[in-house]
C-alpha positions as CSV (number, residue, x, y, z in Angstrom):
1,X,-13.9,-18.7,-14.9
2,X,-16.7,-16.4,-15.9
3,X,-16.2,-13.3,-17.1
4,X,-16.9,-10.4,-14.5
5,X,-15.8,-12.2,-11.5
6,X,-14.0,-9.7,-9.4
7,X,-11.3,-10.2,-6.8
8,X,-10.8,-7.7,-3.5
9,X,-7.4,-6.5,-2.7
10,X,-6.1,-4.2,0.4
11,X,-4.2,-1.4,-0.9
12,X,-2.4,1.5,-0.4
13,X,-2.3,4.6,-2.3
14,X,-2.2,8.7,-2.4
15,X,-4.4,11.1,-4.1
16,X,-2.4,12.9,-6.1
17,X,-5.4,14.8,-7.9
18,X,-9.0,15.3,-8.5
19,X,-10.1,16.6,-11.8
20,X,-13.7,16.9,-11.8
21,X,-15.0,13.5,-10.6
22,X,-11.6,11.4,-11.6
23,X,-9.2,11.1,-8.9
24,X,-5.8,9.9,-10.4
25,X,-4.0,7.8,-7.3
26,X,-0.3,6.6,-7.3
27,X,-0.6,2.7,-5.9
28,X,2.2,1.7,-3.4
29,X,4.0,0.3,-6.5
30,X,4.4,3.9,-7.9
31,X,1.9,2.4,-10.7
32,X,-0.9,5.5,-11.3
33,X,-4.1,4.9,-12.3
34,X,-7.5,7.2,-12.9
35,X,-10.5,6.3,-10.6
36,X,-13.8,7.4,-10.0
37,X,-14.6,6.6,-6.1
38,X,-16.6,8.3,-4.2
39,X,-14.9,7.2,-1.2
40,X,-11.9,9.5,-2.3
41,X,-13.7,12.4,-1.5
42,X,-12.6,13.2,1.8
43,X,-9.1,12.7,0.7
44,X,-6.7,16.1,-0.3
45,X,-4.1,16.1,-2.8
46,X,-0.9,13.9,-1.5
47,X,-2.8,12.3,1.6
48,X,-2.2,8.6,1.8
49,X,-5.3,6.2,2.1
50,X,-5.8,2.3,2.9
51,X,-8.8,1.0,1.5
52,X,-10.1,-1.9,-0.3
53,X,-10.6,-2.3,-3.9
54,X,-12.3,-4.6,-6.1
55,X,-11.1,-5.5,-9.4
56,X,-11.6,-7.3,-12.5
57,X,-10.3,-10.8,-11.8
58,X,-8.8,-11.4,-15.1
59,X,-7.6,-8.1,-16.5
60,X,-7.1,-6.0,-12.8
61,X,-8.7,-3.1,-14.1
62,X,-10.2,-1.3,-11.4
63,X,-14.0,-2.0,-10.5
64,X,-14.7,0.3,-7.1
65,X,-13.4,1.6,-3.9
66,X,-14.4,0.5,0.0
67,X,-13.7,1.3,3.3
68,X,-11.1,3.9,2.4
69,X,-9.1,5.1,5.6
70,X,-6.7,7.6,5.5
71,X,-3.6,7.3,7.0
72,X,-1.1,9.5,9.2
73,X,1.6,11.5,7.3
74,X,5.0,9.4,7.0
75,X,8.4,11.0,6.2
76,X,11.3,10.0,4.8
77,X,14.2,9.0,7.2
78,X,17.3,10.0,6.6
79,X,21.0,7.9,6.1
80,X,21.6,7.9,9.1
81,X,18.5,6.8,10.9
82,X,18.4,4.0,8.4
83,X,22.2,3.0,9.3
84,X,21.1,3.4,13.0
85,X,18.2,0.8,12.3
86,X,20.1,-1.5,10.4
87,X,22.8,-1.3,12.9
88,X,19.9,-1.9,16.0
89,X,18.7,-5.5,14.3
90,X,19.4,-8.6,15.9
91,X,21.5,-11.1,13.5
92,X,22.2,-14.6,13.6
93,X,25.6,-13.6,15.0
94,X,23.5,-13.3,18.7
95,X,22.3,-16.4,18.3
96,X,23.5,-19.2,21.1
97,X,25.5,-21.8,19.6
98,X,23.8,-25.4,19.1
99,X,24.3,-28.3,16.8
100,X,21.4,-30.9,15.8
101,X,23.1,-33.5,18.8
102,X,21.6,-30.8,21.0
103,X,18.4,-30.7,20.3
């Protein structure tokens, strides 16, 4: 493979500061990493962005940032919404009945 072949990923992120023109970002894996993207520019502190990103195929080390759209607010739900969503899933247990003879 030669050297300086990138790869493009989707991902998602959220600005969590600009100093000067370095934007640090916190990567959906809670990884942070320093950036200098224009892109990000539009973004405030804590806002959460999709965009795509190129990076350096062998080592992932961040190249440049694309088509950055920024994303609505999301909250935390609490215990019991999550129980409540858990609890609304459908399970194998509502599945019919049927054996291989069947089919």
């Amino acid at each position: 493979m030669a050297r300086g072949e990138t790869i493009e990923v989707r991902q998602i992120g959220k600005l969590v500061q600009v100093k000067g023109n370095v934007a640090i970002v916190e990567w959906e894996d809670r990884e942070q990493e320093e950036v200098r993207a224009p892109a990000l520019a539009k973004c405030k502190s804590g806002q959460e962005f999709e965009a795509m990103v190129t990076r350096d195929r062998e080592t992932y080390r961040f190249k440049s940032l694309d088509c950055c759209q920024l994303l609505e607010p999301t909250r935390e739900i609490t215990e019991s919404e999550s129980d409540e969503l858990w609890r609304s899933l459908q399970t194998t247990a509502n599945l019919p009945s049927s054996s291989w003879d069947e089919l």
